[in-house]
N, C-alpha and C positions, 0 to 999 in steps of 0.2 A: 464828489458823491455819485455823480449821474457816472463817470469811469469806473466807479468799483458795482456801479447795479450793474451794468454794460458786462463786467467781469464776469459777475455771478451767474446772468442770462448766458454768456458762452459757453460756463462752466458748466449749467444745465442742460443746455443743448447737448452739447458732449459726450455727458454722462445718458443723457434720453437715446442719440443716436446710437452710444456703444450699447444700449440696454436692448432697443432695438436690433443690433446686428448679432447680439448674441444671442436673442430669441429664433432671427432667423437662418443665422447660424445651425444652431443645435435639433433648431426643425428639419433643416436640409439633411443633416447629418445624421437622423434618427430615419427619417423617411427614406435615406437612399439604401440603408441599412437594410432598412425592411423591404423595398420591393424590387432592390438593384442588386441587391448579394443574396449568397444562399442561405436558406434559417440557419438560426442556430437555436435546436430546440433547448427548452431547460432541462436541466437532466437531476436526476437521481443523486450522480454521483457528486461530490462538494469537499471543501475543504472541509476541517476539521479543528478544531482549538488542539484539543490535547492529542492526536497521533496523525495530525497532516492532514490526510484523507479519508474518506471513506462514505456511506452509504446517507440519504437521508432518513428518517424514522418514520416507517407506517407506509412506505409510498408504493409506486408501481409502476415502470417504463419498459418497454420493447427496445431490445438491446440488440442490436444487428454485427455479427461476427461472423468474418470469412461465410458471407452468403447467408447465416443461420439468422433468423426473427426469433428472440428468445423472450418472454414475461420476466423480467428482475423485479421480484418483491421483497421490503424488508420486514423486520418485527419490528416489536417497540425496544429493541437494543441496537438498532440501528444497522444492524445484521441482516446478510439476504435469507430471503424463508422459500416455503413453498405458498406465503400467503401474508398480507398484514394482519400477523396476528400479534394478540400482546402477550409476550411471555412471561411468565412468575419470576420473580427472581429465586424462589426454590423451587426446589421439584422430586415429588416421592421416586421417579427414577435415577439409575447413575446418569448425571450429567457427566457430556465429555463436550468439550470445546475444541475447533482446530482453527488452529493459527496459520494463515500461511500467504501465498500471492496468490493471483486469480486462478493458478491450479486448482486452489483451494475451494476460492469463490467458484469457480467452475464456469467460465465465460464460453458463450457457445451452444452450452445444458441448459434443460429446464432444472430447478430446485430440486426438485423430485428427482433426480437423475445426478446430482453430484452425490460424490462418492463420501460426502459426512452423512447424506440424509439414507442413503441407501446401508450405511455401514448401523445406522439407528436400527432399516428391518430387518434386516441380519439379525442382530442380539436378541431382537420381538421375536423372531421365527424360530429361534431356539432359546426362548423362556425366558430371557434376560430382557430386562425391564430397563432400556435405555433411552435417553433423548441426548441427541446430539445438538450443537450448535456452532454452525459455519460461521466463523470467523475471519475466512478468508478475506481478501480486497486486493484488486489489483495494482500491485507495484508496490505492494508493501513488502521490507523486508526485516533484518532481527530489530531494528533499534525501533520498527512500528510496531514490530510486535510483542515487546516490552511494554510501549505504552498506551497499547490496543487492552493488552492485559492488563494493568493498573484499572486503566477506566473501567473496565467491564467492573471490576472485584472492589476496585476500592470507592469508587463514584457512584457506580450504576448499584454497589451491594447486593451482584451476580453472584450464587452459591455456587459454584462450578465442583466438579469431583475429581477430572482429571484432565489430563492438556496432552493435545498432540501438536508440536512444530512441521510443518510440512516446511524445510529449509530450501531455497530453489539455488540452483548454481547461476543466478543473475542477484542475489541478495549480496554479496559481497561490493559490485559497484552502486548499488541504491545505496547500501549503507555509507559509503561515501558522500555521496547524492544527502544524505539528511541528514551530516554530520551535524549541522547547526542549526538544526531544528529542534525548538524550546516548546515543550507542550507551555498552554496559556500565555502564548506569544500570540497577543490582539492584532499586531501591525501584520504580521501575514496572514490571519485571517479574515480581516478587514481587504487589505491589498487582494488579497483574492477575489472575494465575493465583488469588486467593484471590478477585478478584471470579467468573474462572468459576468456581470451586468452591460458592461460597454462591450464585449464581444458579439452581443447579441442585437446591441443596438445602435452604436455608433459605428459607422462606414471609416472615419477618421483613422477610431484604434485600428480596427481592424489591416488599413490598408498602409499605416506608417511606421505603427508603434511594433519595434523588434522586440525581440527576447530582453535584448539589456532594457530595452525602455519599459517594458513591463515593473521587471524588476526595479526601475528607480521609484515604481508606484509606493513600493512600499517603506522604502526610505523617505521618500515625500514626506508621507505620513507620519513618518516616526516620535515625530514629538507628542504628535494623540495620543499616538500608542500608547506611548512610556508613563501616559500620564493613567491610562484605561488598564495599564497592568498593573499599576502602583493600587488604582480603587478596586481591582480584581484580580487579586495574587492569584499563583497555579496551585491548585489543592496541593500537587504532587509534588510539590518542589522539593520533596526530602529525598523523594525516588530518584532525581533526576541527576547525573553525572556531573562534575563541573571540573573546573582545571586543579582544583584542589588535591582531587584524586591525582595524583602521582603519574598513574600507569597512563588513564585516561588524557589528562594532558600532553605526556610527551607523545602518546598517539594520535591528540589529533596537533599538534606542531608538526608534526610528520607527515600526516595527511596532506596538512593546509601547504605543504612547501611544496608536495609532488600535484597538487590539486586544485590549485588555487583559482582556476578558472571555472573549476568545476563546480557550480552553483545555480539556483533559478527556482521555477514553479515544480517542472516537470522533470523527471530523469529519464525520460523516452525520449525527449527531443534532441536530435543527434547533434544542435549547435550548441548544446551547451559542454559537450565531452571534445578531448581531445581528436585529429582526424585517426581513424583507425578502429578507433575502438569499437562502432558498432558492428562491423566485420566480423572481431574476435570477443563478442560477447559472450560467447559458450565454449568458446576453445582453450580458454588460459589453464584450462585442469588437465590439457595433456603438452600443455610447454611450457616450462619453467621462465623464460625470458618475455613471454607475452603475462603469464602471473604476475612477474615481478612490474610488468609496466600497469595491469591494469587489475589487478585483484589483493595481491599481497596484503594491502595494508589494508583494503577493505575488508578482507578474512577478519585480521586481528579486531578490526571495529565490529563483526558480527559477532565473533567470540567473546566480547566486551560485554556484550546486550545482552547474547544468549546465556552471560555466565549470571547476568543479573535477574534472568528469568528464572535461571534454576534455583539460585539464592533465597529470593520471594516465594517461588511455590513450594521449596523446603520449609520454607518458617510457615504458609500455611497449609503443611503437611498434605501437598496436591500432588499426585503421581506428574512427570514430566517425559515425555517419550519425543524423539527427533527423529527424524524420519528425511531420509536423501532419495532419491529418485531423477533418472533420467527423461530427456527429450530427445525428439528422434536426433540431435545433433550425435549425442552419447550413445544413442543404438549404434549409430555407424559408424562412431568413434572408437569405440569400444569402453567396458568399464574402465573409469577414472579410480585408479586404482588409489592413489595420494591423496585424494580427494576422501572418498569412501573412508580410509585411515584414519583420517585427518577426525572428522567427525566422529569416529566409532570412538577411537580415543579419547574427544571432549565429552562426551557422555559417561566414560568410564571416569575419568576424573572425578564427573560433578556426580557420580551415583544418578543416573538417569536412563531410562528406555533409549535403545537403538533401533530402527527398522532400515535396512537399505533395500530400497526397492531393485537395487541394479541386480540381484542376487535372483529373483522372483521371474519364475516365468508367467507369462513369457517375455520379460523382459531380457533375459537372458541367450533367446532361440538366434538358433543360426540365422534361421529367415528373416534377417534385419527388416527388410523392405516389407514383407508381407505381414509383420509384426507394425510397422508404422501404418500401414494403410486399415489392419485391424481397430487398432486402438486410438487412432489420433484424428481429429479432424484435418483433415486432408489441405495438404498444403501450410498447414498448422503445427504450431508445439505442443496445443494442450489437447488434454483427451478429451474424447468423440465418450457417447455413453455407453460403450460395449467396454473402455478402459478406466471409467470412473466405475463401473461395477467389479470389474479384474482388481482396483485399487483397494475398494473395499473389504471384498471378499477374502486378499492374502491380510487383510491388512488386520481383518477379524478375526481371522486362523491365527495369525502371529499373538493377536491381544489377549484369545481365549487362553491359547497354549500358556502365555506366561503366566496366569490366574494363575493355571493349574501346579505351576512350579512351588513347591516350599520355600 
């Protein structure tokens, strides 16, 4: 009897000491965080249930790019604005929505200065009673913006009137990048928000935990998960592609074969891609052997997405217009002319707006150099605000004229 009390006082000892060394454990390990590494402030930007990423609703953080201090503010659609304001979800003006990556969103710009809110005074300055809505986010590409649009219209019950894609020539390896990303998948929304939490506060993650070790967070997890998605299906799960789909499955068996490595949080982190690839990020549109190793099949999975967008906004009978556009890579590259085709074509199929910005001067001018230093923030791909106003402005002349067409 006195050998099993004996047992039990060990046993609590044990359990007292481990309770104790994890207390001062996770103290050391929160405190070294905070005053031995550098912050990690919270930020704006967060994961998302149903399209991955994107903005939080109603906030407002200073956003630091190539040198620039910019104000990032959203609405209440979780959308950046020129303020927290809450939007209607109708509205007596044409609504126009633009879908696109941080082009779009305009990183760098204030609000006031991307080229959706300046394309709004345009149409006000010649009588046209419009309100735009920037949809952009960075590193989103067609398969987010398929599901960026669902939420908006079928969730949020956004009246939207018409849609612009601003398509970037970096969407074809994102859409690789989120082949297997399931809106109302809990485990990587969950797995996320606990990565930014221990980013910010534990010295641990921070200094051991690799890329793959992130990601095994949220396989950890996964039995929560499965059980959090069973009590909370995905609204959208009718929208959403699955191997069922014929086309769609032998595309992504195709994918998964040339790509298999290719997975994670982030599709900017260069250790999750093959070596090379971030080298020839914007060049595979003028060489067929660098396409075929790292765009090819991403193409056909954007055209996947983008045919599902035109699909939906034809059933609720929403104008579609896709719009291509260069980086100073493509200035001094010259037009991508396969590319440009490629696109003009897919909108001819699906009955939908074309605009190529490659056409448009001065995207167009000889003076390549003096055209980049004009328009782009300097040392940068995306436009400076003298080329979110150039983008508007051909971009309203193009929208007006086609009104005018019978």
């Amino acid at each position: 009897m006195k050998e099993e009390t004996r047992a039990h006082e060990r046993l609590a000892s044990l359990l007292k000491s481990a309770f104790i060394f994890c207390i001062l454990f996770v103290s050391a390990d929160i405190l070294t965080a905070v005053f031995f590494f550098p912050p990690v402030p919270p930020s704006i930007r967060r994961a998302h249930l149903i399209y991955h990423h994107g903005f939080a609703e109603r906030a407002t953080e200073t956003d630091s790019w190539f040198g620039r201090n910019v104000d990032i503010a959203t609405n209440s659609l979780e959308l950046r604005d020129v303020n927290e304001r809450t939007v209607p979800l109708r509205s007596t003006k044409h609504r126009v929505l633009f879908l696109g990556d941080s082009m779009v969103e305009g990183q760098g710009v204030s609000a006031s200065e991307v080229f959706p809110e300046v394309f709004a005074h345009i149409a006000e300055e010649n009588g046209i009673p419009l309100e735009s809505l920037n949809g952009g986010v960075a590193s989103h590409s067609a398969t987010l913006y398929y599901y960026h649009l669902l939420y908006l219209l079928e969730l949020k019950g956004v009246k939207i009137d018409e849609v612009f894609i601003f398509f970037d020539i970096s969407d074809p390896q994102d859409d690789i990048f989120y082949r297997h990303f399931v809106p109302g998948d809990h485990c990587f929304l969950i797995s996320r928000r606990i990565e930014s939490y221990l980013s910010r506060y534990s010295a641990v993650f921070r200094t051991f935990f690799s890329h793959s070790a992130r990601n095994g967070l949220a396989a950890a997890l996964k039995p929560v998960c499965l059980v959090m998605d069973q009590a909370w299906p995905d609204p959208l799960r009718r929208y959403v592609p699955t191997s069922e789909n014929k086309k769609f499955g032998e595309l992504m068996a195709s994918v998964d074969a040339r790509f298999s490595m290719v997975r994670g949080l982030n599709p900017w982190e260069a250790e999750v891609w093959p070596k090379g690839f971030m080298e020839e990020r914007f060049r595979w549109v003028y060489d067929e052997e660098m396409k075929q190793r790292w765009a090819s099949q991403g193409l056909q999975l954007s055209r996947f997405y983008l045919e599902r967008v035109a699909e939906y906004l034809r059933s609720k009978r929403i104008p579609l217009t896709i719009v291509v556009y260069p980086n100073p890579y493509h200035l001094r590259g010259g037009k991508p002319a396969s590319y440009v085709s490629y696109w003009s074509e897919f909108a001819r199929d699906e009955q939908v707006g074309f605009i190529s910005m490659f056409d448009i001067k001065p995207f167009d001018d000889k003076d390549v150099e003096k055209t980049i230093k004009t328009l782009f923030i300097e040392g940068d791909v995306h436009w400076n605000e003298a080329g979110h106003q150039k983008v508007a402005s051909e971009l309203f002349n193009q929208w007006k004229a086609r009104a005018k067409q019978p």
